[in-house]
C-alpha positions in Angstrom: -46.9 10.4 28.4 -45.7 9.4 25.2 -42.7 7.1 25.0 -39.5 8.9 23.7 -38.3 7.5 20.6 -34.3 7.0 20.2 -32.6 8.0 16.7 -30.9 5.3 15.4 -27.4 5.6 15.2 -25.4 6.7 12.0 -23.9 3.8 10.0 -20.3 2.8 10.7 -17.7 3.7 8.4 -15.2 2.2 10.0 -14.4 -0.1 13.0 -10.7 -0.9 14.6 -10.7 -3.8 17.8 -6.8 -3.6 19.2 -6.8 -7.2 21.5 -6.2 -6.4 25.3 -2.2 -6.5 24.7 -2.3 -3.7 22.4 -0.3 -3.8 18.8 3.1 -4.2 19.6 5.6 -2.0 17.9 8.6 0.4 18.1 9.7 -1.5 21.6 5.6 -0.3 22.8 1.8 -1.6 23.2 -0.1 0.2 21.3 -4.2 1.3 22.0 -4.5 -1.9 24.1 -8.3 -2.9 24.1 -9.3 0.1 22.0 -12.6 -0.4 20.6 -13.3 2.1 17.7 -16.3 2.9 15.2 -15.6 6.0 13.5 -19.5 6.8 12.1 -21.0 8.7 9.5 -21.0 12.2 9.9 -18.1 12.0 12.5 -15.0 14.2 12.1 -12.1 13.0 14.1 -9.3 14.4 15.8 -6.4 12.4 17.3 -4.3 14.3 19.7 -1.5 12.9 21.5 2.2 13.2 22.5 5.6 12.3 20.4 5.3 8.5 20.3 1.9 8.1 21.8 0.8 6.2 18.4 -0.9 9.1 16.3 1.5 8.0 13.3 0.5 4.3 13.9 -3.0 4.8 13.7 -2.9 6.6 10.7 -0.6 4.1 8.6 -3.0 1.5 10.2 -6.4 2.6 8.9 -4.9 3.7 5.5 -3.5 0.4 5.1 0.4 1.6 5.2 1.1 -1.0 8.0 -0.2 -4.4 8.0 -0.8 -5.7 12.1 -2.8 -8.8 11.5 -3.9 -9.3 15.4 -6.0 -5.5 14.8 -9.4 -6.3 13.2 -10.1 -3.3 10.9 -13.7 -3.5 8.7 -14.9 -1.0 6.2 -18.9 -1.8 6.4 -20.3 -0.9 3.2 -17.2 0.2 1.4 -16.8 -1.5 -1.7 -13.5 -0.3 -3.1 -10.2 -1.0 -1.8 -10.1 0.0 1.4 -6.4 1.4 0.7 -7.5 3.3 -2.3 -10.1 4.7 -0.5 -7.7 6.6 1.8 -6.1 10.0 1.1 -3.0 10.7 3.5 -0.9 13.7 4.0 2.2 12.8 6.2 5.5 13.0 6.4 5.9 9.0 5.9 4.0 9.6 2.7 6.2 12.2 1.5 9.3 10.7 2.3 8.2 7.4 0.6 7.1 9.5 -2.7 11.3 11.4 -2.3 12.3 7.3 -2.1 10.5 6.3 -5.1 11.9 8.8 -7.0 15.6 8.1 -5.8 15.5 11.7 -4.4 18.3 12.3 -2.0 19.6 15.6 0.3 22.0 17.3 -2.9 19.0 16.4 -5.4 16.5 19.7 -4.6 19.8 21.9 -5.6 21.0 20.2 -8.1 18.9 21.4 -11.5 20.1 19.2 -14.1 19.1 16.5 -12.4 15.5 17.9 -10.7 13.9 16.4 -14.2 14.0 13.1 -12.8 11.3 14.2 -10.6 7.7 15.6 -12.6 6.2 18.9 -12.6 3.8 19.4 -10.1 1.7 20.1 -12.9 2.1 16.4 -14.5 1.7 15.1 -11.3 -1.4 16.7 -10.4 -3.0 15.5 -13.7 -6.0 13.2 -14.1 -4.0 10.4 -15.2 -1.2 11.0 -12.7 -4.2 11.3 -9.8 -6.0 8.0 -10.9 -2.7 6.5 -11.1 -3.0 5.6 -14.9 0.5 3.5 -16.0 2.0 5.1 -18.5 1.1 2.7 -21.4 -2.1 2.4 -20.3 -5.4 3.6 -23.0 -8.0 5.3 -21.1 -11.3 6.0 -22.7 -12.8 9.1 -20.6 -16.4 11.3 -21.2 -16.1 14.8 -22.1 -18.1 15.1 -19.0 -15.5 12.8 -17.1 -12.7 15.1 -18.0 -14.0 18.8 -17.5 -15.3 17.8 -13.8 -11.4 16.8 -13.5 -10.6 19.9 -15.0 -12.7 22.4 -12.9 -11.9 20.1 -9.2 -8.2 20.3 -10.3 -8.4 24.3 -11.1 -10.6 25.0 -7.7 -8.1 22.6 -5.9 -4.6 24.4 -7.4 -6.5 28.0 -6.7 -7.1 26.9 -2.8 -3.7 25.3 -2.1 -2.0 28.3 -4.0 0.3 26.4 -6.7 -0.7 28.1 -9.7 2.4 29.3 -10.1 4.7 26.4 -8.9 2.7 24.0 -11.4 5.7 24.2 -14.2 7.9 23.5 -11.1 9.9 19.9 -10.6 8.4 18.3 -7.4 12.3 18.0 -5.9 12.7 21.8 -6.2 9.6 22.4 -4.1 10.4 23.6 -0.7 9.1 21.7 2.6 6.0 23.7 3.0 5.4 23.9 -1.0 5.2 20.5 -1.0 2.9 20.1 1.8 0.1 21.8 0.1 0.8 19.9 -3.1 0.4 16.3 -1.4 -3.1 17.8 0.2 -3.8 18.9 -2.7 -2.8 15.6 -4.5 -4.9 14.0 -2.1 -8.2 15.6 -2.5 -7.6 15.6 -6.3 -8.5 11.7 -6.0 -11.8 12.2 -4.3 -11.1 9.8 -1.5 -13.5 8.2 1.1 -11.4 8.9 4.1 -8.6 12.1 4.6 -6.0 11.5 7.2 -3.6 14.4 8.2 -1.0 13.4 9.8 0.6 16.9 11.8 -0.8 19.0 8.8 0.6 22.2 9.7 4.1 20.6 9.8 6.6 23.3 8.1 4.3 25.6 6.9 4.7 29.3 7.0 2.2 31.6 8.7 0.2 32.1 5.5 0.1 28.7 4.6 -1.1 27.5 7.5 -3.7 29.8 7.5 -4.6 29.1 3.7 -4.7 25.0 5.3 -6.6 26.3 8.1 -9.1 27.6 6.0 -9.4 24.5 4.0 -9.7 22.0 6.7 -12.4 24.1 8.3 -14.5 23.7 5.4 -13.3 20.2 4.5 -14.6 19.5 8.1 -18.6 20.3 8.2 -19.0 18.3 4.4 -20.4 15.1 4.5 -17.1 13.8 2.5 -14.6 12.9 2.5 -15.0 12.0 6.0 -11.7 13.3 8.1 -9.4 12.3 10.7 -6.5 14.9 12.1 -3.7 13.8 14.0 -1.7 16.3 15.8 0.1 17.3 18.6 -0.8 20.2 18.8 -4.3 20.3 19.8 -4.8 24.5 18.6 -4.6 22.8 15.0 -8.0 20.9 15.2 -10.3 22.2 12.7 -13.2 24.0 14.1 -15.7 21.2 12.5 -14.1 18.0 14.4 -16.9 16.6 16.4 -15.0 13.6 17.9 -11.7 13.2 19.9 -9.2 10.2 20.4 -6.7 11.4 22.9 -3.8 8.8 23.6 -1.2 9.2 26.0 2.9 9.2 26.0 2.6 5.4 26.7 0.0 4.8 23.5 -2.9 4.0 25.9 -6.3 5.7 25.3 -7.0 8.4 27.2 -10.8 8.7 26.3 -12.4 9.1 23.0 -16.1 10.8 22.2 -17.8 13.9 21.4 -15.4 17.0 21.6 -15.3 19.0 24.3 -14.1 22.9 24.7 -11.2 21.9 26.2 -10.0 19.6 23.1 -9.1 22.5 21.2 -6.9 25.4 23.3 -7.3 28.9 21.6 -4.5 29.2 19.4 -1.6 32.1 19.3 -2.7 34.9 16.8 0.5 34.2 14.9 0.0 30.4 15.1 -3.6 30.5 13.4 -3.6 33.8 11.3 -7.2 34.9 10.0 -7.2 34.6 5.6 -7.8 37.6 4.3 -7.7 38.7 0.1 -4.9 40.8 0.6 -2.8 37.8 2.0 -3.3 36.0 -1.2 -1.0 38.2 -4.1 -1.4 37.1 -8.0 2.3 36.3 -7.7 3.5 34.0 -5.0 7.1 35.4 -3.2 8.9 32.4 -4.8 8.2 33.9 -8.3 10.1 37.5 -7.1 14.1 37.3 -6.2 14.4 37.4 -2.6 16.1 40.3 -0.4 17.4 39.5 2.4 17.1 42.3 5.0 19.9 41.8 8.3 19.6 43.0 11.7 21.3 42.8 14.9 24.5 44.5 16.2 27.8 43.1 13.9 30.0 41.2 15.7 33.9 41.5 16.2 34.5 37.8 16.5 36.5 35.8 13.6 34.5 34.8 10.5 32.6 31.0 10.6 30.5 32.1 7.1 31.8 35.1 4.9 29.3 35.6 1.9 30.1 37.9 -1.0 27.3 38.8 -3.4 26.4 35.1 -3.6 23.8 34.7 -5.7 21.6 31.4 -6.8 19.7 30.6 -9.9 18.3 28.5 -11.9 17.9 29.4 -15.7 15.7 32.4 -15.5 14.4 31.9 -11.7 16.5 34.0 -9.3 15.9 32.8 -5.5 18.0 35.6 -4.6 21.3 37.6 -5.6 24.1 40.0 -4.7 23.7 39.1 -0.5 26.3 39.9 1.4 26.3 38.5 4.6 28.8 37.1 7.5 28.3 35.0 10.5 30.7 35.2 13.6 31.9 33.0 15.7 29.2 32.9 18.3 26.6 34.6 17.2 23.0 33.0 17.0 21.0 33.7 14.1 17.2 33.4 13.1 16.6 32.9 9.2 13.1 33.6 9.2 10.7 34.3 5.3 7.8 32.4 3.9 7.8 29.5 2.5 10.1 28.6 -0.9 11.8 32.1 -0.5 15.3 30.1 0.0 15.9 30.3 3.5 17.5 26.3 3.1 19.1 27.1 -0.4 21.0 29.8 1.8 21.2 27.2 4.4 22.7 24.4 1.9 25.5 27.1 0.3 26.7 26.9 3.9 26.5 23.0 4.8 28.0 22.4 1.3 25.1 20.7 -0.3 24.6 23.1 -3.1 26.8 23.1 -6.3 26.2 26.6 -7.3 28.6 27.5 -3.5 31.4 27.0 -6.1 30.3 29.4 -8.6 30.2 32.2 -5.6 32.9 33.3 -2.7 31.1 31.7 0.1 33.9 31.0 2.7 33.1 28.7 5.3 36.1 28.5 8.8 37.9 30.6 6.5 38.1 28.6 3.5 36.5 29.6 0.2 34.7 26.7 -1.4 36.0 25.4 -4.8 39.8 25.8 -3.2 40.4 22.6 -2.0 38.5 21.6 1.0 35.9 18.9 0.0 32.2 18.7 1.4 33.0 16.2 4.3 35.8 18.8 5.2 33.0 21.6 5.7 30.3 19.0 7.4 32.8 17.5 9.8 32.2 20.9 11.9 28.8 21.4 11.6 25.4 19.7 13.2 22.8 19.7 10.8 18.9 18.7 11.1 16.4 19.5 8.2 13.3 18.3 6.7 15.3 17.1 3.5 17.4 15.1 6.1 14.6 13.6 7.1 12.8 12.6 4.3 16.2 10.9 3.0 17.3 9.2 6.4 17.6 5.0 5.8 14.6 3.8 8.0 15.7 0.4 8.4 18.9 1.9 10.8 18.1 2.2 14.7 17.9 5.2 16.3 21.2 4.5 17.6 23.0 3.8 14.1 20.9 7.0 13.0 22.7 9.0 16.0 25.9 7.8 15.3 25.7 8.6 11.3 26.4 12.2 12.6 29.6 11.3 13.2 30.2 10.9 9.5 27.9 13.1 8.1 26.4 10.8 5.8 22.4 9.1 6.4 24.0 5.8 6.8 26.7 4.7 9.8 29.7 3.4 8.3 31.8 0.8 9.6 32.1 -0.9 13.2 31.8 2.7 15.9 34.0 2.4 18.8 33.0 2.7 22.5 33.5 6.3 22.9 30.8 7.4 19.8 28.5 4.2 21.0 28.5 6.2 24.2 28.6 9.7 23.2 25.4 8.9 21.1 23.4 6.4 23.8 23.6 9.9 25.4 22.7 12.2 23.2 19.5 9.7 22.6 19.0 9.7 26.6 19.3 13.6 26.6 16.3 13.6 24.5 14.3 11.1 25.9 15.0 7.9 23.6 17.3 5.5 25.6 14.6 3.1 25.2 14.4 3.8 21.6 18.4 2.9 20.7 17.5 -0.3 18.7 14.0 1.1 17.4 14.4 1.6 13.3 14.2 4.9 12.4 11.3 4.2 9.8 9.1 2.8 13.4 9.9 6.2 15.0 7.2 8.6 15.4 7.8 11.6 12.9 8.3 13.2 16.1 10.5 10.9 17.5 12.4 10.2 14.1 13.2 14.5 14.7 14.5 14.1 18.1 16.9 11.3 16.9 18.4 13.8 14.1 18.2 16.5 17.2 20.9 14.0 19.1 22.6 13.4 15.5 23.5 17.1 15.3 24.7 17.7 18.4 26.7 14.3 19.0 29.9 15.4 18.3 29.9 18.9 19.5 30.3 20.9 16.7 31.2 24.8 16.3 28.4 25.3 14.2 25.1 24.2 14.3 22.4 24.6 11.4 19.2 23.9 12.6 16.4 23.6 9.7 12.7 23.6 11.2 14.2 21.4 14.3 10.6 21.3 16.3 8.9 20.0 13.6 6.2 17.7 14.7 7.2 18.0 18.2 4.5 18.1 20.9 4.4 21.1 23.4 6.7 19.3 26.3 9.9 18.0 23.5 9.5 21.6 22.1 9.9 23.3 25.3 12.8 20.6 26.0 14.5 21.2 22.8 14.8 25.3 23.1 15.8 24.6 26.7 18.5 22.8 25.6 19.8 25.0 22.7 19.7 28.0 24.9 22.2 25.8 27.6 24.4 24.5 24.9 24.8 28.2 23.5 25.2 29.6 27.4 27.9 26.9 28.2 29.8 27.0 25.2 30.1 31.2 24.1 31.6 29.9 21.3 29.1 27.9 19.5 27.4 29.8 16.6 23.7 28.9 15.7 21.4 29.2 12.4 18.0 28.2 13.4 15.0 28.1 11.3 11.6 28.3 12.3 8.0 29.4 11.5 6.9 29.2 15.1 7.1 32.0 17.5 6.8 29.5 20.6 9.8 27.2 19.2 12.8 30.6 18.9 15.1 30.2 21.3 16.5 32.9 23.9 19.9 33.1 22.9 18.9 34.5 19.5 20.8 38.1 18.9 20.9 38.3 15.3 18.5 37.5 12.5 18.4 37.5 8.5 14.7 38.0 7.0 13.3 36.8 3.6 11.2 38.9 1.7 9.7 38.8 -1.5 11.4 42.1 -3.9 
């Protein structure tokens, strides 16, 4: 019988050793003896929930976060090892708002969105090779027009042809989720980490991202890695699986297996098809905004009066009339960039252009007296813009107690009652462990829970809630809608705007809702 002959195994790309007692961060011991080759011709998944370390790992390998008791090699790889990693997170995007001195007012605030480049600039070859700006470059012919034709194939997939003349600060969340992937394979990288990819993305977005990571996932390069807690999001070509648990421990890790990847909702993971992609995206057209649900009787929180936002010769929308009662729980649902947090930020008094309307927030018209800390001091507030722009050198306790003043830094010494009033509110969602954790060492889905207790610290009449299960796994999510639904069943008198993309993360207590859609 002839003697079976074993293939020899694929060259290592990669290989991470974590010591017995783990990599200690955030108050945890992370992947404690993990012993990790990620090989050619491997795509990997990482699934996990809030806090388990999926964050960690990617800032680790891409060289975000230096831990010098982790060996990490690159056998063969002959670049930088840091250059030859393309991330898409939230970490990355809030460091690229940081370096650009963005803050929450700057998205609505068009004379000063030029401090920030066109996505066109910034998807340029030079602005992709990272080129300074006095810097000569000689390039081929041949050099440039391979640029040119990846750049145009790139921009067609991610659909921003017609957001390219667009400042980066004015891009919605979602908007500028496909531009850092896009970004990202622009610079032909060795390695592609996605770090909860599908993070704030509308139903045809994510299926447009769906699409691409499916086909990103059976090429030879770059090779990719896709953290998520969700496990539905998995592309269909991951071969391997890390699974960690709560505690950052390694559950197993090896070949993927049917059960890795649950079937997703039909809404969750629409199917592409040509009609779903128009010649003109919705945030070209004005948006209407259709209203249903029974009116109410109670006394006026938001009165709006044919307000209307532009900038130059971009409506986002006009003429809406539209009132909120005291409470009533509405769902602001629409794709993404068709203004559902402009409308949001007329309320919360973040956008200038609330003075140039008759927007009346707890009776009072804007522009009469009442200055923005009046209007925030009675409303909880949690959106993505929040989050990119929170300080992540404060705890998760300082973080929590900020809410108190409204502002993304806590001022002064807090007394004993807000110390405990927010030690709760970081209990309530499972971070009492957390209190002295920076907010920057948080988990993206832990850093979201912390601005969760943050809204709802001081018991406010009126809570605006922007995307608030963002990159949370399936047990916080469940947890979080549990507890808006109690809060709004306790207190008749709370009034709710909720945003959301999800189906799975819409509360119960929902009666009214306000609809986006494209004229």
């Amino acid at each position: 019988m002839p003697e079976k002959v074993s293939r020899p195994e694929p060259p290592a790309l990669l290989r991470l050793r974590v010591p017995a007692v783990g990599l200690a961060l955030g108050g945890k011991r992370l992947f404690p003896g993990l012993d990790w080759t990620w090989r050619r011709g491997e795509r990997w998944g990482v699934v996990g929930p809030n806090g388990s370390g999926k964050s960690v790992l990617v800032r680790l390998l891409s060289g975000d976060l230096f831990a010098p008791e982790v060996s990490l090699s690159f056998p063969g790889l002959r670049a930088d090892p840091g250059r030859a990693f393309g991330v898409v997170s939230l970490a990355r995007q809030s460091r690229l708002l940081r370096s650009m001195d963005a803050y929450v007012q700057m998205r609505w605030n068009a004379s000063e969105e030029e401090a920030t480049p066109a996505l066109g600039a910034w998807l340029s070859q030079d602005a992709v090779e990272e080129v300074a700006p006095f810097e000569r470059v000689e390039r081929s012919a041949a050099s440039a027009a391979a640029f040119a034709r990846r750049r145009a194939a790139v921009v067609a997939r991610m659909r921003l042809g017609a957001l390219l003349d667009r400042h980066l600060v004015a891009l919605s969340n979602g908007e500028m989720r496909r531009a850092l992937l896009a970004r990202a394979l622009l610079a032909s990288p060795r390695f592609l980490a996605l770090d909860a990819p599908f993070t704030g993305l509308d139903a045809e977005s994510r299926a447009i991202l769906a699409e691409t990571l499916d086909a990103l996932a059976v090429r030879p390069s770059p090779a990719l890695l896709v953290a998520t807690a969700r496990p539905e999001d998995l592309p269909r070509g991951v071969s391997h699986v890390l699974e960690l648990d709560a505690g950052g421990n390694v559950v197993r890790q090896g070949p993927v297996r049917s059960s890795d990847r649950p079937t997703a909702r039909p809404s969750d993971r629409p199917t592409v098809r040509p009609k779903d992609h128009p010649t003109v995206r919705p945030s070209d057209r004005p948006t209407v905004w259709r209203i249903s649900g029974t009116p109410g009787t109670g006394p006026a929180i938001i009165r709006m009066r044919g307000a209307t936002v532009s900038y130059g010769d971009r409506v986002v929308f006009e003429n809406l009339d539209w009132t909120v009662r005291r409470g009533e729980r509405w769902l602001l649902s629409g794709p993404n960039g068709s203004g559902k947090t402009t409308l949001l930020a007329l309320v919360i008094g973040d956008h200038p252009q609330a003075y140039a309307n008759d927007v009346r927030i707890f009776g009072r018209r804007r522009g009469t007296g009442d200055s923005i800390w009046d209007v925030k001091r009675r409303i909880g507030w949690v959106s993505p813009e929040l989050h990119a722009c929170m300080d992540p050198c404060a705890t998760a306790l300082e973080t929590v107690l900020s809410g108190f003043t409204d502002t993304p830094l806590c001022h002064g010494a807090p007394g004993a009652a807000r110390r405990r009033a927010a030690l709760a509110a970081l209990a309530r969602f499972g971070l009492a462990d957390a209190a002295d954790v920076p907010f920057g060492s948080l988990s993206a889905g832990e850093g979201r829970l912390a601005l969760l207790a943050r809204a709802v610290v001081k018991n406010p009449p009126l809570l605006v809630l922007d995307e608030p299960c963002q990159n949370l796994d399936a047990a916080n999510r469940r947890r979080f809608v549990s507890f808006v639904d109690r809060l709004c069943a306790e207190n008749p008198a709370a009034t709710l705007l909720y945003v959301t993309h999800r189906a799975d993360s819409v509360p119960r207590c929902i009666d009214r809702r306000i609809r986006a859609a494209p004229r």
